[in-house]
CHARMM-style PDB file with segment names, atoms N, HN, CA, C and O in Angstrom:
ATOM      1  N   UNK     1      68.748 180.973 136.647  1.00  0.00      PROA
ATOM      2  CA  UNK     1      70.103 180.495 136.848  1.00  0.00      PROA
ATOM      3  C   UNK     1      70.317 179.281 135.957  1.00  0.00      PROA
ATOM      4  O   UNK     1      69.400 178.462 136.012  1.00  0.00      PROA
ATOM      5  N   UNK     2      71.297 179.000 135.177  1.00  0.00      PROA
ATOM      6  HN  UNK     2      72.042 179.665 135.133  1.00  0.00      PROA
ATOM      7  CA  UNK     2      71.803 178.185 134.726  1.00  0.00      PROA
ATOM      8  C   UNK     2      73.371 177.485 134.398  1.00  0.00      PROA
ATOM      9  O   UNK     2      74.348 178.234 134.402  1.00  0.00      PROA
ATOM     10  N   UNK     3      73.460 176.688 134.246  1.00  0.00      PROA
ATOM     11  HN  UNK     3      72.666 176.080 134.243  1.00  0.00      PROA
ATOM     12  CA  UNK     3      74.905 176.129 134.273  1.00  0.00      PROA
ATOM     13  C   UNK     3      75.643 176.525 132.650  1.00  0.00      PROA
ATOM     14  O   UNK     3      75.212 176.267 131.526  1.00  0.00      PROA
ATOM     15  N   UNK     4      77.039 177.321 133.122  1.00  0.00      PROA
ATOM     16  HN  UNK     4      77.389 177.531 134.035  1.00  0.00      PROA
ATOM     17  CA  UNK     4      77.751 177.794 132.196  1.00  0.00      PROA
ATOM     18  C   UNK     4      79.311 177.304 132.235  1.00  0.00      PROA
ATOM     19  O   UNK     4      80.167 177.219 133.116  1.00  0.00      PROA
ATOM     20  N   UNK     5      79.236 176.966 130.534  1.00  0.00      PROA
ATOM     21  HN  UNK     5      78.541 177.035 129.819  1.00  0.00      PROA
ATOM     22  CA  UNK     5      80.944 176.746 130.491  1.00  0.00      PROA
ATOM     23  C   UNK     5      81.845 177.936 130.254  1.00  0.00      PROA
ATOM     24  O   UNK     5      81.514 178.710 129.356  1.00  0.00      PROA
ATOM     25  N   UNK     6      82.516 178.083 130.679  1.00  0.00      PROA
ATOM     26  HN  UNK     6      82.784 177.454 131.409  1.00  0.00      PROA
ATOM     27  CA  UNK     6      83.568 179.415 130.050  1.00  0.00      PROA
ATOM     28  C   UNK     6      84.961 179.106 129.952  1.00  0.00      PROA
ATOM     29  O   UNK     6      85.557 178.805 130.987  1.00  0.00      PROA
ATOM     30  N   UNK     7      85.611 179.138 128.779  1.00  0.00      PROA
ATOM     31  HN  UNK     7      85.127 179.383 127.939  1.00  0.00      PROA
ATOM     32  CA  UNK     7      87.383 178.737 128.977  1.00  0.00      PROA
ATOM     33  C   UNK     7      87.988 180.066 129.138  1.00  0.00      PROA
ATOM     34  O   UNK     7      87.769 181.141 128.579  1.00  0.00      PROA
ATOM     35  N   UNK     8      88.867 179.673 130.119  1.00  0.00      PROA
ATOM     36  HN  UNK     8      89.046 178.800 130.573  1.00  0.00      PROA
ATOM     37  CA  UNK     8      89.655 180.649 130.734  1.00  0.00      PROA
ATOM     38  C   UNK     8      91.018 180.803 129.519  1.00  0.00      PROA
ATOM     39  O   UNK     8      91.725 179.969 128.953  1.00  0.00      PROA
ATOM     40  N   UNK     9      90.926 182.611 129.475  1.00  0.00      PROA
ATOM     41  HN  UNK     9      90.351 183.289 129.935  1.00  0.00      PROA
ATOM     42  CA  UNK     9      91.973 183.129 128.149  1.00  0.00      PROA
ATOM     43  C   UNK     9      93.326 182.627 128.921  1.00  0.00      PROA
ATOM     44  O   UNK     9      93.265 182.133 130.047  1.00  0.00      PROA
ATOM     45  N   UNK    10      94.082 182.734 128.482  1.00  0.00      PROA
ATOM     46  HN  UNK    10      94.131 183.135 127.567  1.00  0.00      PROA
ATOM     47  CA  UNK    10      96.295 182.528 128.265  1.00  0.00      PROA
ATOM     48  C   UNK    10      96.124 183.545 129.401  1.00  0.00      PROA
ATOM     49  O   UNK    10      96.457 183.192 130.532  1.00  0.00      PROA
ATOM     50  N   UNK    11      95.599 184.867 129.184  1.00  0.00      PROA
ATOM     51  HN  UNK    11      95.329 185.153 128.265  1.00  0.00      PROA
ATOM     52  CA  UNK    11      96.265 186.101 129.902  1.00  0.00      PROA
ATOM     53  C   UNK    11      96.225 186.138 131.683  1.00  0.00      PROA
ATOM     54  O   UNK    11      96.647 186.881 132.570  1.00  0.00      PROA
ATOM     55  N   UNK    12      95.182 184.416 131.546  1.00  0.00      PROA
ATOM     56  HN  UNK    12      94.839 183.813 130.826  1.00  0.00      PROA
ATOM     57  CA  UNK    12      94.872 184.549 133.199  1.00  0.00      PROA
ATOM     58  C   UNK    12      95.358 183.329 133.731  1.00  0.00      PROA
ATOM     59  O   UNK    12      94.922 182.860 134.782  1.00  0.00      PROA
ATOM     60  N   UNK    13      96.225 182.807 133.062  1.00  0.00      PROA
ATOM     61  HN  UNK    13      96.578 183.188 132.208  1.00  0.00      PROA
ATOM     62  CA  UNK    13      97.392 182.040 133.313  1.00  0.00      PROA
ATOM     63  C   UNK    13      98.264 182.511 134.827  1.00  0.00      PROA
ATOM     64  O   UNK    13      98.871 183.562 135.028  1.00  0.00      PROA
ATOM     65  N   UNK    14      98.059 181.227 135.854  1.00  0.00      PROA
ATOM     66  HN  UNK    14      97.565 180.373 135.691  1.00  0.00      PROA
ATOM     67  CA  UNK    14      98.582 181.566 136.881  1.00  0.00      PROA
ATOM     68  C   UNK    14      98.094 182.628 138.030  1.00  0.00      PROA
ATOM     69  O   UNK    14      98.578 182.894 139.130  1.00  0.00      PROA
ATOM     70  N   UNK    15      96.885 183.153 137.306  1.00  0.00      PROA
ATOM     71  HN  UNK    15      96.491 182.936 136.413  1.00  0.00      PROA
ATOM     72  CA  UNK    15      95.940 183.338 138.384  1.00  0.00      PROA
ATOM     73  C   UNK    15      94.996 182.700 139.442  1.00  0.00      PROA
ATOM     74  O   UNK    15      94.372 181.792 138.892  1.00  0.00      PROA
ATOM     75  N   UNK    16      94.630 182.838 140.839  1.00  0.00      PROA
ATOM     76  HN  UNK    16      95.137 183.575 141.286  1.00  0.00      PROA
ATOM     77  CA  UNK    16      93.948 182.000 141.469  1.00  0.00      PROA
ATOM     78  C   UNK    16      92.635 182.624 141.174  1.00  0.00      PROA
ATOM     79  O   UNK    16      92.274 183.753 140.842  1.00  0.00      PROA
ATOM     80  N   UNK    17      91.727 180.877 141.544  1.00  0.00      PROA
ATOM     81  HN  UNK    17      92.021 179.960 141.814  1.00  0.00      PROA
ATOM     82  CA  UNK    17      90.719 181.038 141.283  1.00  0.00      PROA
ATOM     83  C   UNK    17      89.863 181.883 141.799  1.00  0.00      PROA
ATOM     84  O   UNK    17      88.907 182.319 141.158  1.00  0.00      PROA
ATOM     85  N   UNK    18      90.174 182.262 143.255  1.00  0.00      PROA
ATOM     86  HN  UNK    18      90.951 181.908 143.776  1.00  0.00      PROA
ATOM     87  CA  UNK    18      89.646 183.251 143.621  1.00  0.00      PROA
ATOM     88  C   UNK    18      89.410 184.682 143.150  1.00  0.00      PROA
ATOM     89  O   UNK    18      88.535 185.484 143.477  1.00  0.00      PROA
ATOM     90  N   UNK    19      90.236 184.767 142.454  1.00  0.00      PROA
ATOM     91  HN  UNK    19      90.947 184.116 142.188  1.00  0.00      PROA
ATOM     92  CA  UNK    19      90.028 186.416 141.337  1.00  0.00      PROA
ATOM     93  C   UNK    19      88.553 186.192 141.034  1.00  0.00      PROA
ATOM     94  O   UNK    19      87.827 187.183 140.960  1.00  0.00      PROA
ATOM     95  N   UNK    20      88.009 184.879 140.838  1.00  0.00      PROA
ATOM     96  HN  UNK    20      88.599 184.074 140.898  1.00  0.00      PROA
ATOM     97  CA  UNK    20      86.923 185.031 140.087  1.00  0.00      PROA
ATOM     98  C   UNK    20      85.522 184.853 140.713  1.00  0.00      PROA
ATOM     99  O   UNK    20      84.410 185.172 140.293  1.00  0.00      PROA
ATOM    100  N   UNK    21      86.024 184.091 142.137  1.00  0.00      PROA
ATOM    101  HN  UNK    21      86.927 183.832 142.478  1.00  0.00      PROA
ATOM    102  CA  UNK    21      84.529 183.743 142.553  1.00  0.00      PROA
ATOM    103  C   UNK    21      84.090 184.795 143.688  1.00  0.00      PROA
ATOM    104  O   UNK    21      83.356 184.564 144.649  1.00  0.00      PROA
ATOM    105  N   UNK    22      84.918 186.397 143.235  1.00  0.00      PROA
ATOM    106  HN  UNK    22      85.514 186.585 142.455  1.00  0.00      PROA
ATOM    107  CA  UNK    22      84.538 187.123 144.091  1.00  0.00      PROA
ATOM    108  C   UNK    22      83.230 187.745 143.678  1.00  0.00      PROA
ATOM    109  O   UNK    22      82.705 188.553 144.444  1.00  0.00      PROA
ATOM    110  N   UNK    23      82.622 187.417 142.458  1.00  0.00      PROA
ATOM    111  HN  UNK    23      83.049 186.760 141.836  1.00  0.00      PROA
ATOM    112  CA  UNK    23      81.591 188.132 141.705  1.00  0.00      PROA
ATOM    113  C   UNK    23      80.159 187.401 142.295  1.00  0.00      PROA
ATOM    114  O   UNK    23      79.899 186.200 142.221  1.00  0.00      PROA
ATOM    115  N   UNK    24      79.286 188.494 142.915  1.00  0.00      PROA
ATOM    116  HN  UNK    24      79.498 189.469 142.976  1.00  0.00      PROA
ATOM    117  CA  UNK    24      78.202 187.806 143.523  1.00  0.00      PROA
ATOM    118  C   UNK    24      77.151 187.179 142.754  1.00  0.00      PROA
ATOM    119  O   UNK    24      76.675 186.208 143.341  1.00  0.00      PROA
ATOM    120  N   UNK    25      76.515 187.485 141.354  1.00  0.00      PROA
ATOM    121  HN  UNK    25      76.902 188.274 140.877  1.00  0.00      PROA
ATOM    122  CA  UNK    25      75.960 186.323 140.530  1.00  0.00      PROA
ATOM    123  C   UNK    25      76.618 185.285 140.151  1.00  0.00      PROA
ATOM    124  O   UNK    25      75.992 184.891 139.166  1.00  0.00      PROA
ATOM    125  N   UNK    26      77.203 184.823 140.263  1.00  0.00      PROA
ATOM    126  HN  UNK    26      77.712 185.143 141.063  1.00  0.00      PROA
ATOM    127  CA  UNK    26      77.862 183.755 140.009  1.00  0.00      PROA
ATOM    128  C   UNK    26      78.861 182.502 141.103  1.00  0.00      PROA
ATOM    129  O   UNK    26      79.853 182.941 141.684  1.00  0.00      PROA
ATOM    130  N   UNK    27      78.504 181.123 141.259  1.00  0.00      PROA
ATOM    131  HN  UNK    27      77.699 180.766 140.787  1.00  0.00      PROA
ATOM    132  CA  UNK    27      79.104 180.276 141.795  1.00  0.00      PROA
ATOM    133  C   UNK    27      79.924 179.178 140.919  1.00  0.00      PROA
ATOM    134  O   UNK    27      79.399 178.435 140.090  1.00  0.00      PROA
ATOM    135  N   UNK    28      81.286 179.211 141.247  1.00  0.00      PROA
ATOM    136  HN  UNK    28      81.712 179.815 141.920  1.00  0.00      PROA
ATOM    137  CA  UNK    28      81.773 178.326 140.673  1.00  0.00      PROA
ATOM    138  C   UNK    28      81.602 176.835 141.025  1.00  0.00      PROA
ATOM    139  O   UNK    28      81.851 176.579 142.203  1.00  0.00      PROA
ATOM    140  N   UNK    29      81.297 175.988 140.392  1.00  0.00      PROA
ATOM    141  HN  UNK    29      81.094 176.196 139.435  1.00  0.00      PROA
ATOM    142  CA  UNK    29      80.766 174.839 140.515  1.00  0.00      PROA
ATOM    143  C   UNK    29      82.142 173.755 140.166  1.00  0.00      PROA
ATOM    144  O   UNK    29      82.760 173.167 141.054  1.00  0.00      PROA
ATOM    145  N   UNK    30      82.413 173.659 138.871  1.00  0.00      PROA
ATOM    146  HN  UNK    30      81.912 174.137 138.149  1.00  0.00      PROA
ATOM    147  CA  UNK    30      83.930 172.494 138.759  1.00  0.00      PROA
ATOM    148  C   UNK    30      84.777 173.428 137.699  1.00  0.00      PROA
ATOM    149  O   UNK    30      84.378 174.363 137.005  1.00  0.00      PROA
ATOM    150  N   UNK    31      85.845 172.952 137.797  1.00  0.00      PROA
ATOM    151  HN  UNK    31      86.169 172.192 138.361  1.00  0.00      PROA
ATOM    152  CA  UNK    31      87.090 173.461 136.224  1.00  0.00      PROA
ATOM    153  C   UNK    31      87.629 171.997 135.919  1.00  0.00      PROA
ATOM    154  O   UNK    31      87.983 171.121 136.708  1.00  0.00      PROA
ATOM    155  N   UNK    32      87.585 172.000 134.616  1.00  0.00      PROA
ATOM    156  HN  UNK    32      87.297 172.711 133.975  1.00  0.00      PROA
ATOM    157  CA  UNK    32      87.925 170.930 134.305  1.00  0.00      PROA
ATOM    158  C   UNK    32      89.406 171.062 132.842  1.00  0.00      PROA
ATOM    159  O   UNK    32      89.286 171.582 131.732  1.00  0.00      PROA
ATOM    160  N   UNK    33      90.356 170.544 133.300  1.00  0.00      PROA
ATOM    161  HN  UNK    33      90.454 170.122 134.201  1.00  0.00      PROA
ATOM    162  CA  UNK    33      91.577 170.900 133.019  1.00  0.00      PROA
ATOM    163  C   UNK    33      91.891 169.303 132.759  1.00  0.00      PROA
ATOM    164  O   UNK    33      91.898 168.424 133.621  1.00  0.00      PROA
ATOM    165  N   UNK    34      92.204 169.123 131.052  1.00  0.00      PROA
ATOM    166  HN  UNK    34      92.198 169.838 130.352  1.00  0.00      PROA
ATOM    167  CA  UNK    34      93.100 168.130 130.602  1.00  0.00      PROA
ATOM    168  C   UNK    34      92.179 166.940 130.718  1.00  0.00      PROA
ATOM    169  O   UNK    34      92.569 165.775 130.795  1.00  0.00      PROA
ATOM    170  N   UNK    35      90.809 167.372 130.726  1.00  0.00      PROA
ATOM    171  HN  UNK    35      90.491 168.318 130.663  1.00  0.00      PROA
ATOM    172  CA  UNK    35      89.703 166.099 130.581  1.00  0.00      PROA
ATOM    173  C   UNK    35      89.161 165.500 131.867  1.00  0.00      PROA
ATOM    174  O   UNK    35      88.248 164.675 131.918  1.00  0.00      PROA
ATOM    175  N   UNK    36      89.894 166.062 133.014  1.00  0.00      PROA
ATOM    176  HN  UNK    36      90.635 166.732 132.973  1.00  0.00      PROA
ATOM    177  CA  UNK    36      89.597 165.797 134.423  1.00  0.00      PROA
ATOM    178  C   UNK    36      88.729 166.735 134.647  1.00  0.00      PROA
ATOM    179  O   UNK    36      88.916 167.774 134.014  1.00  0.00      PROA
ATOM    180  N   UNK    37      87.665 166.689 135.484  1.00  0.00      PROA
ATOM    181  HN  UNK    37      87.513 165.845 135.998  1.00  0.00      PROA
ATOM    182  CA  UNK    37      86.816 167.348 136.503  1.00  0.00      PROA
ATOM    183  C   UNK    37      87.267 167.540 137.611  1.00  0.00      PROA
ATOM    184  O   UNK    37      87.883 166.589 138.094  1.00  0.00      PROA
ATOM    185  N   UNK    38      87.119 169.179 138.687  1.00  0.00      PROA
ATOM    186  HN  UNK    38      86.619 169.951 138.295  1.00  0.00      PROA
ATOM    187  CA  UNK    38      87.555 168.740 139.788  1.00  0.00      PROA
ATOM    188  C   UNK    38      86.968 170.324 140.670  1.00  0.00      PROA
ATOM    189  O   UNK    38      86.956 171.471 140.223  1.00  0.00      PROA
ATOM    190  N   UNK    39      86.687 169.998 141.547  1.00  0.00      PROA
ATOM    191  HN  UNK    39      86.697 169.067 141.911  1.00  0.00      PROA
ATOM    192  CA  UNK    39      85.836 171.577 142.687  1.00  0.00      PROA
ATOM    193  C   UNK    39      87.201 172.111 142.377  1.00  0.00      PROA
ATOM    194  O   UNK    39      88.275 171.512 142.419  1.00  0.00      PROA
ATOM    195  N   UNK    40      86.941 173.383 142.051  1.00  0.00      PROA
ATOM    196  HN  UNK    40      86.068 173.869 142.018  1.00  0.00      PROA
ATOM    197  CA  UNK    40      87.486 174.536 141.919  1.00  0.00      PROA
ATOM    198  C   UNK    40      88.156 175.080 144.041  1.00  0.00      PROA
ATOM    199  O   UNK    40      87.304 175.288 144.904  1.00  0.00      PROA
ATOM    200  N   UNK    41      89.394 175.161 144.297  1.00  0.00      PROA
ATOM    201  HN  UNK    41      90.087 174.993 143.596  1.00  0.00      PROA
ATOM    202  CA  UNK    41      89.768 175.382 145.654  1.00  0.00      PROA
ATOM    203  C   UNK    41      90.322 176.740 145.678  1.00  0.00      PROA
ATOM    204  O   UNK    41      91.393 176.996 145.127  1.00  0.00      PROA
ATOM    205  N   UNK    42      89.675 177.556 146.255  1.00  0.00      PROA
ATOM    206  HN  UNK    42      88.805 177.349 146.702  1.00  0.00      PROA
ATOM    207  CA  UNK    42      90.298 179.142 145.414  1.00  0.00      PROA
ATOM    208  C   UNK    42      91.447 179.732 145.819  1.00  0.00      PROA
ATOM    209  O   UNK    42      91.555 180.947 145.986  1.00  0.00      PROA
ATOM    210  N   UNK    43      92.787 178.505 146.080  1.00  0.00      PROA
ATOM    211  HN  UNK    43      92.699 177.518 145.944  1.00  0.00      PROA
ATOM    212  CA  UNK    43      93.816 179.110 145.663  1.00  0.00      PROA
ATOM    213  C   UNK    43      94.448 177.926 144.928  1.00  0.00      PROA
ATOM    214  O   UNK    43      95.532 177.395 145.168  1.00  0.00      PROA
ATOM    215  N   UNK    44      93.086 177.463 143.496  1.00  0.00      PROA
ATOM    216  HN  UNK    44      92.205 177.895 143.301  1.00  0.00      PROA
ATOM    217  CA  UNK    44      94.421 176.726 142.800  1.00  0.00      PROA
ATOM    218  C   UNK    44      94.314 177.577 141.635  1.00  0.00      PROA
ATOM    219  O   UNK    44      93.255 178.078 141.257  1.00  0.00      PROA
ATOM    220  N   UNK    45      95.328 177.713 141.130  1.00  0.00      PROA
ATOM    221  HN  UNK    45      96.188 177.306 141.437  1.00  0.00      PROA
ATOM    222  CA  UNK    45      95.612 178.616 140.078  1.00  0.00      PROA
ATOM    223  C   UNK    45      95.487 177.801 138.385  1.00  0.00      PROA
ATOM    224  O   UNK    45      95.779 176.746 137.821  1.00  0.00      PROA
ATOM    225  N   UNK    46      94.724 179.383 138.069  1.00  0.00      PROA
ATOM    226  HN  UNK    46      94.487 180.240 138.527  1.00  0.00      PROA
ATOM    227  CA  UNK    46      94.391 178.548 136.162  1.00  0.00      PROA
ATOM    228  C   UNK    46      95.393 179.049 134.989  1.00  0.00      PROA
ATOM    229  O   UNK    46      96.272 179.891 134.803  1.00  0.00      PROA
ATOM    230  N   UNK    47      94.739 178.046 134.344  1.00  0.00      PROA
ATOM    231  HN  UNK    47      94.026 177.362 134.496  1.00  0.00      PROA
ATOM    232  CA  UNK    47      96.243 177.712 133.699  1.00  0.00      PROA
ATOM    233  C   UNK    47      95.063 177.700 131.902  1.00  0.00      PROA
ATOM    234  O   UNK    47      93.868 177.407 131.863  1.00  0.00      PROA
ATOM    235  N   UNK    48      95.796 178.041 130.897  1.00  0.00      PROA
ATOM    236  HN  UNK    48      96.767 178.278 130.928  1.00  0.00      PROA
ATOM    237  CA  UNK    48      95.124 178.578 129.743  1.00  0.00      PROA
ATOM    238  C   UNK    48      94.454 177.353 129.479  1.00  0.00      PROA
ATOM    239  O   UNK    48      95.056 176.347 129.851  1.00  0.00      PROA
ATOM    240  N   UNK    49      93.183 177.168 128.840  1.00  0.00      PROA
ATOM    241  HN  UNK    49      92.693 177.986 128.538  1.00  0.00      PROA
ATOM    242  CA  UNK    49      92.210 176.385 128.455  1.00  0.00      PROA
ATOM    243  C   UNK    49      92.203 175.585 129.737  1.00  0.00      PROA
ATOM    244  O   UNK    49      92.510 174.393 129.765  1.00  0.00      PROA
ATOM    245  N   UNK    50      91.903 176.164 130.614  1.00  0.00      PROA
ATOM    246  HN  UNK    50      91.654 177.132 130.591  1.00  0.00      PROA
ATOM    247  CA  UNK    50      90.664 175.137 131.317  1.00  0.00      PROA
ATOM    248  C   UNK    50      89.279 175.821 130.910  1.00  0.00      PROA
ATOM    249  O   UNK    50      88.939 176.796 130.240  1.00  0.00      PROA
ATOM    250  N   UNK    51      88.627 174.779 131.681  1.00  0.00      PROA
ATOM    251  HN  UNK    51      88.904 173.987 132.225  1.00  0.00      PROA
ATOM    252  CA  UNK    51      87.302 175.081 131.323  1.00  0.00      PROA
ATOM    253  C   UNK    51      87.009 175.039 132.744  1.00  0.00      PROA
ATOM    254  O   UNK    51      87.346 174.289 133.660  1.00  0.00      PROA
ATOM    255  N   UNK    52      85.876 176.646 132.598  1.00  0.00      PROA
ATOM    256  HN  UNK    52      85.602 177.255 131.854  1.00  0.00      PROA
ATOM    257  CA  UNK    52      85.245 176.539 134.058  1.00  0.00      PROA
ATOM    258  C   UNK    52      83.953 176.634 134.066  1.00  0.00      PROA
ATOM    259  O   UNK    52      83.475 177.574 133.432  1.00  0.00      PROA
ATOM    260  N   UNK    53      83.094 175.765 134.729  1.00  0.00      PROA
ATOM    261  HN  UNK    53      83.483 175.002 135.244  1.00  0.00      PROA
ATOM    262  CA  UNK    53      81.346 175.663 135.160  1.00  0.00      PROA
ATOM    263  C   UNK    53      81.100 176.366 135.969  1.00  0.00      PROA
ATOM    264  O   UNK    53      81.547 176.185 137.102  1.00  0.00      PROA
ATOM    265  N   UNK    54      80.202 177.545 135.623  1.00  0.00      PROA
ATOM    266  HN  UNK    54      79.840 177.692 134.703  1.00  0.00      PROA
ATOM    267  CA  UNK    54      79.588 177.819 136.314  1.00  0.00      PROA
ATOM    268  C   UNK    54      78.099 178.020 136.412  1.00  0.00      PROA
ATOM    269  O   UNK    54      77.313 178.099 135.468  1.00  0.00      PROA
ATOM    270  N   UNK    55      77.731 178.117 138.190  1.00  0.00      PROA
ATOM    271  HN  UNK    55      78.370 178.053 138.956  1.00  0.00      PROA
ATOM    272  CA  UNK    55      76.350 178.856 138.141  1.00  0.00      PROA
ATOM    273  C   UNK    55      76.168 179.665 137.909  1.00  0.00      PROA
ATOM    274  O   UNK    55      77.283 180.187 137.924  1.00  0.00      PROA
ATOM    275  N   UNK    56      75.323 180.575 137.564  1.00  0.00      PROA
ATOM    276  HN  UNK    56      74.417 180.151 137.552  1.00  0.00      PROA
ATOM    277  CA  UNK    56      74.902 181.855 137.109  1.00  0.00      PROA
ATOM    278  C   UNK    56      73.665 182.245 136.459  1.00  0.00      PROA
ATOM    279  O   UNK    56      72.991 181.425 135.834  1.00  0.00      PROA
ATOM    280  N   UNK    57      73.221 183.911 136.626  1.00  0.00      PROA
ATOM    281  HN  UNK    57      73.769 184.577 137.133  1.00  0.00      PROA
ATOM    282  CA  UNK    57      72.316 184.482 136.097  1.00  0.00      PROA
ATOM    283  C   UNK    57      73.201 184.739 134.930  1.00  0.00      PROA
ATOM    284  O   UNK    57      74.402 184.493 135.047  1.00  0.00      PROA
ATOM    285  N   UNK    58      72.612 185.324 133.547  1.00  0.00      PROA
ATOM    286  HN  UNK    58      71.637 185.524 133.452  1.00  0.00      PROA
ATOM    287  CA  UNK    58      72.754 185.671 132.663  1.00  0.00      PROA
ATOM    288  C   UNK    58      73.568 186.778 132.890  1.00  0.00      PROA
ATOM    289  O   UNK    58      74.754 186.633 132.596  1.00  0.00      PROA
ATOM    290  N   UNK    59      73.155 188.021 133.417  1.00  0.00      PROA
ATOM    291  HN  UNK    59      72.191 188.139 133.657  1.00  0.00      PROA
ATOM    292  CA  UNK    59      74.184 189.194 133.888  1.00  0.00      PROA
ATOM    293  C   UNK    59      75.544 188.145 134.631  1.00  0.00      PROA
ATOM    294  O   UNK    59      76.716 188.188 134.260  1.00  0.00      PROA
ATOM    295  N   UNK    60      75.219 187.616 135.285  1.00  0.00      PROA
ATOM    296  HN  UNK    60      74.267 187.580 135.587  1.00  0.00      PROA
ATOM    297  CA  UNK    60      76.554 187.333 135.991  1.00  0.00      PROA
ATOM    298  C   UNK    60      77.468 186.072 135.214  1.00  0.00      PROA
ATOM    299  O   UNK    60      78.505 185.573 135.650  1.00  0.00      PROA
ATOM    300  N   UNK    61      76.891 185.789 134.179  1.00  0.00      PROA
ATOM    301  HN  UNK    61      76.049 186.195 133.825  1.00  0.00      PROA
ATOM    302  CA  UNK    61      77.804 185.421 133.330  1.00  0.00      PROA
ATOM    303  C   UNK    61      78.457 186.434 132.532  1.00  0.00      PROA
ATOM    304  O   UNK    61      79.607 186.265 132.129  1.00  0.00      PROA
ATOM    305  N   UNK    62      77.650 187.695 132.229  1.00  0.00      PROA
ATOM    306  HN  UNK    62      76.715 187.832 132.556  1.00  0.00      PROA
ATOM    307  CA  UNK    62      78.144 188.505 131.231  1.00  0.00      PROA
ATOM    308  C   UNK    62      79.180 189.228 132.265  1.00  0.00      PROA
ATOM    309  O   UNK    62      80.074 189.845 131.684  1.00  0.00      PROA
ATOM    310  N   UNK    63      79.215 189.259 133.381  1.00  0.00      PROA
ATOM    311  HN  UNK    63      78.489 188.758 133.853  1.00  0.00      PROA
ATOM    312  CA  UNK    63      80.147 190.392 134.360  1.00  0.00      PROA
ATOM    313  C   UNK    63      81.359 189.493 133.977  1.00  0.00      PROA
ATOM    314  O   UNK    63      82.313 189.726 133.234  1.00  0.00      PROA
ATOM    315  N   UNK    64      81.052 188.458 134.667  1.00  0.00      PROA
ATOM    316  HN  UNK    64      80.277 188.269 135.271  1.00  0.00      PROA
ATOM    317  CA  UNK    64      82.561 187.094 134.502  1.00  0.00      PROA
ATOM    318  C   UNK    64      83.335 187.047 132.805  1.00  0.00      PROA
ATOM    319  O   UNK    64      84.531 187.191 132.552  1.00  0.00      PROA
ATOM    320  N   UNK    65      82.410 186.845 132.012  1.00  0.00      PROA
ATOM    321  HN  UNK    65      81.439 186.728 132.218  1.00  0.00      PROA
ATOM    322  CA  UNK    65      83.370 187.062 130.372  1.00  0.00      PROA
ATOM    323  C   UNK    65      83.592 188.436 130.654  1.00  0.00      PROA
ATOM    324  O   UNK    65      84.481 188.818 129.893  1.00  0.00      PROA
ATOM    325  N   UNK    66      83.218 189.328 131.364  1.00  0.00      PROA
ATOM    326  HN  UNK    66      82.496 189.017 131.982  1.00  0.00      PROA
ATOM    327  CA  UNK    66      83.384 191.310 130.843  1.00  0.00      PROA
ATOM    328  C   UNK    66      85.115 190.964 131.789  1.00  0.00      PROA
ATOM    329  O   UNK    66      86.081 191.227 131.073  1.00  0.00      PROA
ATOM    330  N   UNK    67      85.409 190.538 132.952  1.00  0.00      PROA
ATOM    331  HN  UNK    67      84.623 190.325 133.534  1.00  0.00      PROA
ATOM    332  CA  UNK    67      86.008 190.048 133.715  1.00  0.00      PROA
ATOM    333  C   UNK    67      87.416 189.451 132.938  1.00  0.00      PROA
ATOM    334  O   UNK    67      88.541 189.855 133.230  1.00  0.00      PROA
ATOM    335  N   UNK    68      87.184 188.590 132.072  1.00  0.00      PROA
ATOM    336  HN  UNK    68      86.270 188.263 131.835  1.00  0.00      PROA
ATOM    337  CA  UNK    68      88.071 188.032 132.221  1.00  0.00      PROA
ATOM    338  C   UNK    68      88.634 188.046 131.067  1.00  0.00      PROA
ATOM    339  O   UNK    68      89.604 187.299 130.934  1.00  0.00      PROA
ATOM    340  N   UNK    69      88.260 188.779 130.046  1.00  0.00      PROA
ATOM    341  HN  UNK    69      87.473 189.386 130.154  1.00  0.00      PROA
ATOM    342  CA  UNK    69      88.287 189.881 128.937  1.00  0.00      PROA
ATOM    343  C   UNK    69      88.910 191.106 129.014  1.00  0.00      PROA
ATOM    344  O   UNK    69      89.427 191.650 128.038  1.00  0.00      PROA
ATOM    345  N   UNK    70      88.890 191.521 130.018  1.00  0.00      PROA
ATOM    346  HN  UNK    70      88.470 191.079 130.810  1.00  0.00      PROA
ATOM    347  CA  UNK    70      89.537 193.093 130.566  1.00  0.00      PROA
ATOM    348  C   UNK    70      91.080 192.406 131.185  1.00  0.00      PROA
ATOM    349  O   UNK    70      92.224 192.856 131.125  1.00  0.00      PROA
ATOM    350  N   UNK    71      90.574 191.223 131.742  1.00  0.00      PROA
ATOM    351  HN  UNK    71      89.644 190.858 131.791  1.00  0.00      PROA
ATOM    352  CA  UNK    71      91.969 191.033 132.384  1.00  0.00      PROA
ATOM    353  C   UNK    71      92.885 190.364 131.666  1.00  0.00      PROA
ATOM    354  O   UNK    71      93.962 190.217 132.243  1.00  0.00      PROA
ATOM    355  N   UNK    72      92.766 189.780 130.272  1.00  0.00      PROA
ATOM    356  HN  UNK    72      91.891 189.900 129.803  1.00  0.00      PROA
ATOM    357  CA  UNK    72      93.486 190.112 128.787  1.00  0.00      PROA
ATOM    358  C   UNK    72      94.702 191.178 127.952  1.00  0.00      PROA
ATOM    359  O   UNK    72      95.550 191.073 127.067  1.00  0.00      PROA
ATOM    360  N   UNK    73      94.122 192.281 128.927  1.00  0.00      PROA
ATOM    361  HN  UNK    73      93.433 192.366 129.647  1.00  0.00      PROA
ATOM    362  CA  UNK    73      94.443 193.291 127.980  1.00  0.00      PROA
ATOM    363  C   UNK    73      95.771 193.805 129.193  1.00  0.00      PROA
ATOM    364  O   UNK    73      96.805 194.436 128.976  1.00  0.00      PROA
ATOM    365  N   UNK    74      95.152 193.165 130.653  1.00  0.00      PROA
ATOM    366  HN  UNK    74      94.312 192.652 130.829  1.00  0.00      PROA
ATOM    367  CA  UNK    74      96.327 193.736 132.109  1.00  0.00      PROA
ATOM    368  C   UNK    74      97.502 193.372 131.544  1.00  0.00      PROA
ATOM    369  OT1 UNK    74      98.560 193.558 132.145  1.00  0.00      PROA
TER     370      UNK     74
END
């Protein structure tokens, strides 16, 4: 397990965070939006370039980018 950054695409703009921390390798740890840090509350909604930390195995980082990559194209 290790700690991962991932910026969240435009296309998931106004989605809650919860879309994401339903994936079982992976715990969201902080998002940090506009240079602030802050616990992720999974109904605050993201907004293009934040950045989100997470925990994770390697697969469950790759599910979360496969994730949020597909949901790009919705």
């Amino acid at each position: 397990v290790q700690i991962y950054e991932v910026q969240i695409p435009d296309a998931w703009s106004g989605r809650p965070v919860s879309d994401l921390a339903e994936l079982e390798a992976v715990r969201l740890v902080a998002l940090s939006r506009g240079g602030r840090a802050m616990l992720p509350a999974n109904d605050l909604s993201l907004q293009p370039q934040d950045l989100l930390l997470v925990g994770a195995t390697i697969d469950g980082v790759r599910l979360l980018r496969q994730k949020l990559n597909v949901g790009e194209k919705e």
